[in-house]
N, C-alpha and C positions, 0 to 999 in steps of 0.2 A: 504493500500500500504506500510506503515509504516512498516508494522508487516513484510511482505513477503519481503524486503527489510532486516530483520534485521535476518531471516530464513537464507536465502542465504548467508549472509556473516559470520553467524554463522557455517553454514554446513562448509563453507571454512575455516574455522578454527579446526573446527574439524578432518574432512576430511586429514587434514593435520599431524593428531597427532592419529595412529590407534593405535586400543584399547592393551593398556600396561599389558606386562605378569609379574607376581610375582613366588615367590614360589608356589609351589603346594598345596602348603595347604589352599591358598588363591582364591578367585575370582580375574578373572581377570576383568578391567575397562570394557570390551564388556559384561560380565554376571556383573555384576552391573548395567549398563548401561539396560540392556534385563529384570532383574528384580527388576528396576523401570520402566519400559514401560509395564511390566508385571500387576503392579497396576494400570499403568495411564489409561490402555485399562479397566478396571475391573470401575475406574472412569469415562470415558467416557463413559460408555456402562450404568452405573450406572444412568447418569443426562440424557443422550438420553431418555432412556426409561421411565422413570421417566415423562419428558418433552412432549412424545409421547402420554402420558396416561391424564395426569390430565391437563385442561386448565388455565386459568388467572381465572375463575369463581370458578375454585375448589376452588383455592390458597384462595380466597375469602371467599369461604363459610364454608373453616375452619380456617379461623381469621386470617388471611393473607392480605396484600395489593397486588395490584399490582406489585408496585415499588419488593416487596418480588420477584415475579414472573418475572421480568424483571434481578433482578441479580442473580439470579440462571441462568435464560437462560444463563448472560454471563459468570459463574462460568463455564457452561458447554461448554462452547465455550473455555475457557479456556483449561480446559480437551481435548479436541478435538486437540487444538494447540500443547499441551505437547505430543499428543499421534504421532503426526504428526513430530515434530522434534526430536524427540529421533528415530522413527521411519528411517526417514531421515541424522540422525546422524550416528547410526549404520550401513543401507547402505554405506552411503559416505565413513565410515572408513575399510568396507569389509566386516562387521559383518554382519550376518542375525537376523532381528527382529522378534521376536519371534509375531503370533497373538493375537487376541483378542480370549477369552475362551469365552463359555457359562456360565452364571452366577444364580443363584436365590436366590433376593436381601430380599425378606423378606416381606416388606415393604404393608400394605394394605390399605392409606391410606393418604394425604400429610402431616400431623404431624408424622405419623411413618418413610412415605421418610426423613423430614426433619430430626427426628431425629437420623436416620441412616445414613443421608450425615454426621453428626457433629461427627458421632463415626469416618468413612472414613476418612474425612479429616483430623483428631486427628493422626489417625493412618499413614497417609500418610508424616504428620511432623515428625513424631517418625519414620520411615524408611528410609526417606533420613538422616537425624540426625546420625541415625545409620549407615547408610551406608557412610558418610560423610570420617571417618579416613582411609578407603579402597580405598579410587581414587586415584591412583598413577598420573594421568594428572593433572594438574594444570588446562587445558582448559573442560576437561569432569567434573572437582572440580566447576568449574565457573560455568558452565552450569547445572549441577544439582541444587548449591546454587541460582541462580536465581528464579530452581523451586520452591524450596524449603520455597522459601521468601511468595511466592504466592501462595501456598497454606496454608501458615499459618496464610494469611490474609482470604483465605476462610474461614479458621474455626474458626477462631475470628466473622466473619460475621455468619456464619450460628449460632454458641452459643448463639452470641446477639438477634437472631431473633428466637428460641424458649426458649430464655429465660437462660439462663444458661450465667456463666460468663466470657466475651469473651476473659480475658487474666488472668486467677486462680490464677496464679505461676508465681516465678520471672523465671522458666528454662522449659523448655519440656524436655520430658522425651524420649532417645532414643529408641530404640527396635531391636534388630539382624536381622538378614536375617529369620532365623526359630523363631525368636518369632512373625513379621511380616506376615510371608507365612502362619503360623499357623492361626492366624485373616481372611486373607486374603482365604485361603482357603476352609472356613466355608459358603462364598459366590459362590464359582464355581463349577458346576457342570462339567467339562468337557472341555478339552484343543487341539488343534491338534495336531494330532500326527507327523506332519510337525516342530513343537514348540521344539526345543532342549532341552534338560531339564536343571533345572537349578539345581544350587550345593546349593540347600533345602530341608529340612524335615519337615512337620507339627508333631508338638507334638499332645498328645491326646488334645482334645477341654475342655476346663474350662471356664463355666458362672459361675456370678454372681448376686447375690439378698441379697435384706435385708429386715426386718421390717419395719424400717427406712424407713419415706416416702421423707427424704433426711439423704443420708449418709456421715455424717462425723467425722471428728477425735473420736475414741473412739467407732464409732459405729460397731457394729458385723454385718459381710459379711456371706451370705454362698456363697460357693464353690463346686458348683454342677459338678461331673463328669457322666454326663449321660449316659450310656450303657457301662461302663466299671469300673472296680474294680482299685484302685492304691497297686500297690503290693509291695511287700520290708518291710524295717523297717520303722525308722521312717519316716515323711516327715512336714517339713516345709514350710513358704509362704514366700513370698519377693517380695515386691512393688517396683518397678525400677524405679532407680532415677538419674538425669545428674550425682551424685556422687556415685553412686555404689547402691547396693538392700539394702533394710533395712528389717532384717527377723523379724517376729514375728511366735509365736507360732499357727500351725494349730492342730485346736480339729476335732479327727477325729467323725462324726456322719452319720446317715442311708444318703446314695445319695450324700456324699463328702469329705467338712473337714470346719470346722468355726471360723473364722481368725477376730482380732479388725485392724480396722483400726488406722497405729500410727500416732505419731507427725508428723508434715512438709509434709503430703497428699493434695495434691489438684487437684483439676480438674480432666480433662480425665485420670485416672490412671492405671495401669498395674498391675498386680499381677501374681504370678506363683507359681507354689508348686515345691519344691526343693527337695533333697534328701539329703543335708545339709545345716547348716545356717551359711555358709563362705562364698559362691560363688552361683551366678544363671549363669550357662553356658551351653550350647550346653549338657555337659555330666553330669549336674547334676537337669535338668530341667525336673520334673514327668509331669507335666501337664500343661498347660494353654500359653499365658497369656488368661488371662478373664479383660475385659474393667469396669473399675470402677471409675463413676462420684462421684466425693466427693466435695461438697461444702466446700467455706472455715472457 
């Protein structure tokens, strides 16, 4: 009762502040607001289904507790709430909420779910982050940042529970609109065409691997571009960081480019190939990001 209580006087707040226009060059708080409901939808659809498939026994009989399988439920009940109020927010303020897309998550087993929720959620911190300095509302600012709190307590929770370190780095690492949509993308098959489009572009896709049966500082990445060639002259890497990318040198080899990991890397990390090593931005971004776990 709590919660629906604090829904409705949230929408009235909102409701009362609609979504704030800027320059042209920019998103407006309604497409900010549409793509983050845009992930929230791709995460609830993520832990439902997820949820629908494997029971309390699965969780179990791949080294899981219970208790694991009860906060997940409510991780996902989470999701569900986020996708409901943002939902309800855009309404209230006149905007149209964009739906839930078709997705396919990857995932064949509950240690691969689990370890594809911790990439998610990772991801999910880096996009509001990102998205964070573009809210011109101080009330849609609030309202994100509250999500924003709580999912970064999911991915703290989910790291601890397959093992990985549930707070790496004293900062998280933001991520733009297109280096996020690019990630996010890699997941959806297919969107409505009722769904306004949003003011995004997927770059080409960039995974990552190593030798390294854990990668860190120092350890060599490859940087696999699958079914496509990077063209041009040179290109470098840059791991994105709350203070700007830090380039290192990408060697180019057969199937990509093989890049060291530097100094001050940790956890969930980012990486992109560049077309120079001053700036990683919208116009000088070849490829990726590609998601890379680095121990510290």
């Amino acid at each position: 009762m709590k919660s629906a209580i604090f829904t409705l006087s949230a929408l009235a707040a909102l409701s009362s502040a609609a979504p704030t226009k800027r320059q042209a060059s920019g998103p407006s708080d309604a497409d900010i607001l549409n793509y983050a409901l845009t992930l929230e939808h791709l995460e609830d659809t993520f832990y439902r289904d997820a949820l629908a498939k494997y029971t309390v026994d699965d969780f179990k009989s791949a080294g899981f507790d219970e208790e694991t399988y009860n906060r997940i439920k409510m991780v996902s009940s989470d999701e569900a709430q986020h996708v409901s109020f943002l939902t309800g927010a855009l309404t209230a303020a006149g905007a149209k909420p964009v739906a839930a897309c078709t997705y396919n998550f990857g995932y064949t087993d509950v240690k691969s779910f689990l370890a594809t929720a911790s990439v998610l959620e990772g991801v999910g911190v880096s996009a509001y982050l990102g998205a964070a300095a573009d809210i011109m509302s101080k009330t849609y600012l609030t309202a994100a940042g509250s999500i924003l709190t709580v999912e970064a307590r999911h991915s703290a929770y989910v790291r601890d529970t397959i093992g990985q370190e549930p707070f790496p780095a004293p900062f998280d690492n933001p991520l733009s609109y297109n280096e996020v949509y690019t990630l996010a993308a890699q997941f959806i098959t297919a969107c409505p065409d009722s769904n306004a489009p949003l003011p995004v572009k997927a770059f080409p896709t960039l995974t990552a691997s190593s030798m390294d049966a854990m990668i860190k500082e120092g350890s060599t990445v490859m940087l696999a571009t699958k079914g496509y060639a990077v063209q041009g002259g040179q290109v470098y890497a840059a791991f994105i960081t709350v203070t700007g990318p830090v380039f290192v040198d990408a060697k180019a080899v057969s199937g990509g480019f093989e890049v060291v990991v530097p100094k001050g890397i940790a956890g969930q990390s980012y990486v992109v190939l560049t077309s120079c090593n001053t700036a990683a931005t919208d116009d000088t971004i070849v490829a990726g990001p590609a998601v890379v776990e680095v121990s510290a």
